[in-house]
C-alpha positions in Angstrom: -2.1 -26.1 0.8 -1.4 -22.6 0.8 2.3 -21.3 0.5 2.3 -19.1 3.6 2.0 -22.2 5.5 4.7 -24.0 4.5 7.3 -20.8 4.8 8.7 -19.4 7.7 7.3 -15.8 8.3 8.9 -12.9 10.2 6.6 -9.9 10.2 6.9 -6.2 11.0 5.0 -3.9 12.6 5.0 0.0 14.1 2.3 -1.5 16.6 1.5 -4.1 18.9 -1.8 -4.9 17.3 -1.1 -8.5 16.2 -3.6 -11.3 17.4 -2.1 -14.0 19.6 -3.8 -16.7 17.9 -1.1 -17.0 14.9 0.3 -20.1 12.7 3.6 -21.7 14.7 5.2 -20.6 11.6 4.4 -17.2 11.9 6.1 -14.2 14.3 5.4 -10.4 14.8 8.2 -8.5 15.4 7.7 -4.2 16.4 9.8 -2.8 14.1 10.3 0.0 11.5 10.9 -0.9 8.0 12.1 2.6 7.4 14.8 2.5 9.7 18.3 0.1 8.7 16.6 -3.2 9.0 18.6 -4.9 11.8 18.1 -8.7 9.8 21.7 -10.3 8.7 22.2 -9.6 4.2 21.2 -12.0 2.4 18.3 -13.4 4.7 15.4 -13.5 3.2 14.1 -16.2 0.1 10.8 -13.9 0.2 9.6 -10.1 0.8 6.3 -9.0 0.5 5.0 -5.5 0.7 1.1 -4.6 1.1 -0.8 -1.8 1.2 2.3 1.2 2.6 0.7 4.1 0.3 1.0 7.2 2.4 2.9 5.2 4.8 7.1 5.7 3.7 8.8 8.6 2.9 11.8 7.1 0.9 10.8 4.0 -1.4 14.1 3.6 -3.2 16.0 3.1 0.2 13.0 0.4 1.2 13.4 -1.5 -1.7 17.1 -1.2 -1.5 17.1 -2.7 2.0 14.6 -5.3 0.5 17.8 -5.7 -2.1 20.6 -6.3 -0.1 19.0 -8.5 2.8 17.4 -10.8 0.1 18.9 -14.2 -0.9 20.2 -14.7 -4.6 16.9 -16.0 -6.4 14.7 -14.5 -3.5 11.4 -13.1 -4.6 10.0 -9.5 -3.6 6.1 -8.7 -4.0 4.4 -5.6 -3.3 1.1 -5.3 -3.3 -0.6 -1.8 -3.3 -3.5 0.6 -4.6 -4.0 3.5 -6.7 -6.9 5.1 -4.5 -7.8 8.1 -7.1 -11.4 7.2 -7.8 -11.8 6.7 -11.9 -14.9 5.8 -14.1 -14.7 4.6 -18.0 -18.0 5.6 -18.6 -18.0 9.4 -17.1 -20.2 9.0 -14.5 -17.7 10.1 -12.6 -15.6 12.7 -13.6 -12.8 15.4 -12.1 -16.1 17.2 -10.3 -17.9 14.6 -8.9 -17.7 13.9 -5.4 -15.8 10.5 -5.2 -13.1 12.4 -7.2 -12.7 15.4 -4.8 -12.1 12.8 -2.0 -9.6 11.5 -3.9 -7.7 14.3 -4.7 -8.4 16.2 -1.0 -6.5 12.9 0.6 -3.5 12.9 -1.8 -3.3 16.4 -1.8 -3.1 16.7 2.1 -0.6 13.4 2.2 1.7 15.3 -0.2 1.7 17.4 2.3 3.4 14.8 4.9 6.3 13.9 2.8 4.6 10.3 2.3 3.1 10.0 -1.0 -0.3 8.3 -1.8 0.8 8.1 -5.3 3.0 4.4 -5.2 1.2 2.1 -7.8 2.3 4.5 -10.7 6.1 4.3 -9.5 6.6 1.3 -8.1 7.8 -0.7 -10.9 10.9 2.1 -11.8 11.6 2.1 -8.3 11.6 -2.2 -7.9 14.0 -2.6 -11.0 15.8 0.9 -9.7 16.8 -0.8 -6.7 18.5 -4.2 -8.7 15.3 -6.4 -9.3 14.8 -8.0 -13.0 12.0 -10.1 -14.4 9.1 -8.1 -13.7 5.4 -9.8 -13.4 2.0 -7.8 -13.0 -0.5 -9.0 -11.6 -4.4 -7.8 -11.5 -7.0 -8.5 -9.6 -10.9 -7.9 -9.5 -12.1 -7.7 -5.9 -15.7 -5.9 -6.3 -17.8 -5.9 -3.6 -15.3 -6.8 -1.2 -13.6 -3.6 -2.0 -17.0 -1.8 -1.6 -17.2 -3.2 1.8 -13.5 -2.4 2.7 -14.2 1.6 1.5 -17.6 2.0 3.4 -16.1 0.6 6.7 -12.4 2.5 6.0 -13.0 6.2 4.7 -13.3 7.6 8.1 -10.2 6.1 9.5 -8.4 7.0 6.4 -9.8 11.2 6.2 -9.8 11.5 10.1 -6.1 12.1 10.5 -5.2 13.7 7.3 -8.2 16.0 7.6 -7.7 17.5 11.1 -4.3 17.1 11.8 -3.2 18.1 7.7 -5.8 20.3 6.7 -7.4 21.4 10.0 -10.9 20.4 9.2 -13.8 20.5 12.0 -14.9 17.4 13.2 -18.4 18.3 11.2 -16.8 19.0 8.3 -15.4 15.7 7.9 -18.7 13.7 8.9 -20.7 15.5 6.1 -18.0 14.7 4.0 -17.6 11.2 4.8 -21.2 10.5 5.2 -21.5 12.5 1.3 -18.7 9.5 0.1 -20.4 6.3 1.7 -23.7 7.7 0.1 -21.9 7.9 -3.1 -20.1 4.8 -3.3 -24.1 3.2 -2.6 -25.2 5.0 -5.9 -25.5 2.4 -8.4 -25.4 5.3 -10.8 -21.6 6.2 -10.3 -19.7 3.2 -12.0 -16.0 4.1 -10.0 -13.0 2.0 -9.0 -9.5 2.3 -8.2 -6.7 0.2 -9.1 -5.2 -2.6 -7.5 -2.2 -3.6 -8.5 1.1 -5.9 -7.7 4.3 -6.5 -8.6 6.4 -9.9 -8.5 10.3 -9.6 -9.1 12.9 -12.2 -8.5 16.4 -11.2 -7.0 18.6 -12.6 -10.0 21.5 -11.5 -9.6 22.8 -10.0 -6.0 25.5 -7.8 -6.7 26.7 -5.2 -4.1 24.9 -1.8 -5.1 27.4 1.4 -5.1 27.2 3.2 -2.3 
């Protein structure tokens, strides 16, 4: 049996896009994880953290909340991606296509103040905030993940690219419709990396303010 059935689960969101049809064990609550988390210290035995590239502006004072409303022994887990398109072979390099999306996105999220670039820092940042006992954890996902960027990339350039950058709505379909044709190319051997981190709150001693 899995473990997320056998925990209690209290889960935020900015939106009320939750389905209805949910595990008694499970509740959405609207809420903004950047903001002072309204939960009593010491409440939680588990956090978990997925996917948020691009999404806060201040990590260490996330994971510092995560810090101070965990339980002594709690566990915190984040899970997120690197999403800079990389090849061991060449095929493809700093010019090619996949890597100009890339580095277009991050660019124009530096922009907002909410960094793409979390995988790379995460770890400093976890133990920064009082964690100890660090595990990484890997994963292949394949063609899952091939699935997950053809149905994605427009969602993830539309916003960044008009709003950011002030692309034309044409602009941005070529440029999507360039990327899903490129990530079909059996020629181009690219991924990016997944990654996650599993620390356990040892010790819960009050952080200096």
């Amino acid at each position: 049996m899995s473990w997320t059935l056998l925990i209690l689960r209290v889960t935020t969101d900015l939106s009320p896009t939750q389905p209805s049809w949910v595990r008694p064990n499970c509740f959405f609550s609207i809420d903004d994880a950047e903001l002072a988390w309204t939960f009593p210290d010491s409440h939680f035995d588990f956090v978990h953290i997925r996917c948020l590239l691009g999404s806060i502006k201040d990590w260490p004072a996330l994971y510092r909340q995560a810090y101070e409303h965990m339980t002594p022994g709690g566990w915190i887990q984040h899970l997120d991606m690197d999403l800079s398109f990389i090849s061991d072979d060449g095929t493809v390099g700093d010019d090619h296509l996949m890597a100009q999306w890339s580095k277009t996105l991050f660019d124009a999220r530096e922009m907002t103040g909410k960094t793409f670039n979390v995988l790379t820092r995460m770890s400093r940042l976890i133990q920064d905030a009082g964690f100890e006992d660090m595990q990484q954890l890997r994963k292949e996902v394949g063609k899952w993940n091939y699935h997950y960027c053809l149905q994605g990339c427009e969602g993830w350039a539309l916003f960044l690219l008009t709003k950011v950058l002030q692309w034309r709505i044409e602009e941005i379909q070529d440029f999507v419709a360039n990327l899903k044709a490129a990530l079909g190319d059996k020629k181009n051997h690219a991924y990016y990396k997944i990654g996650s981190r599993l620390c356990p709150c040892s010790t819960r001693e009050p952080l200096p303010q």
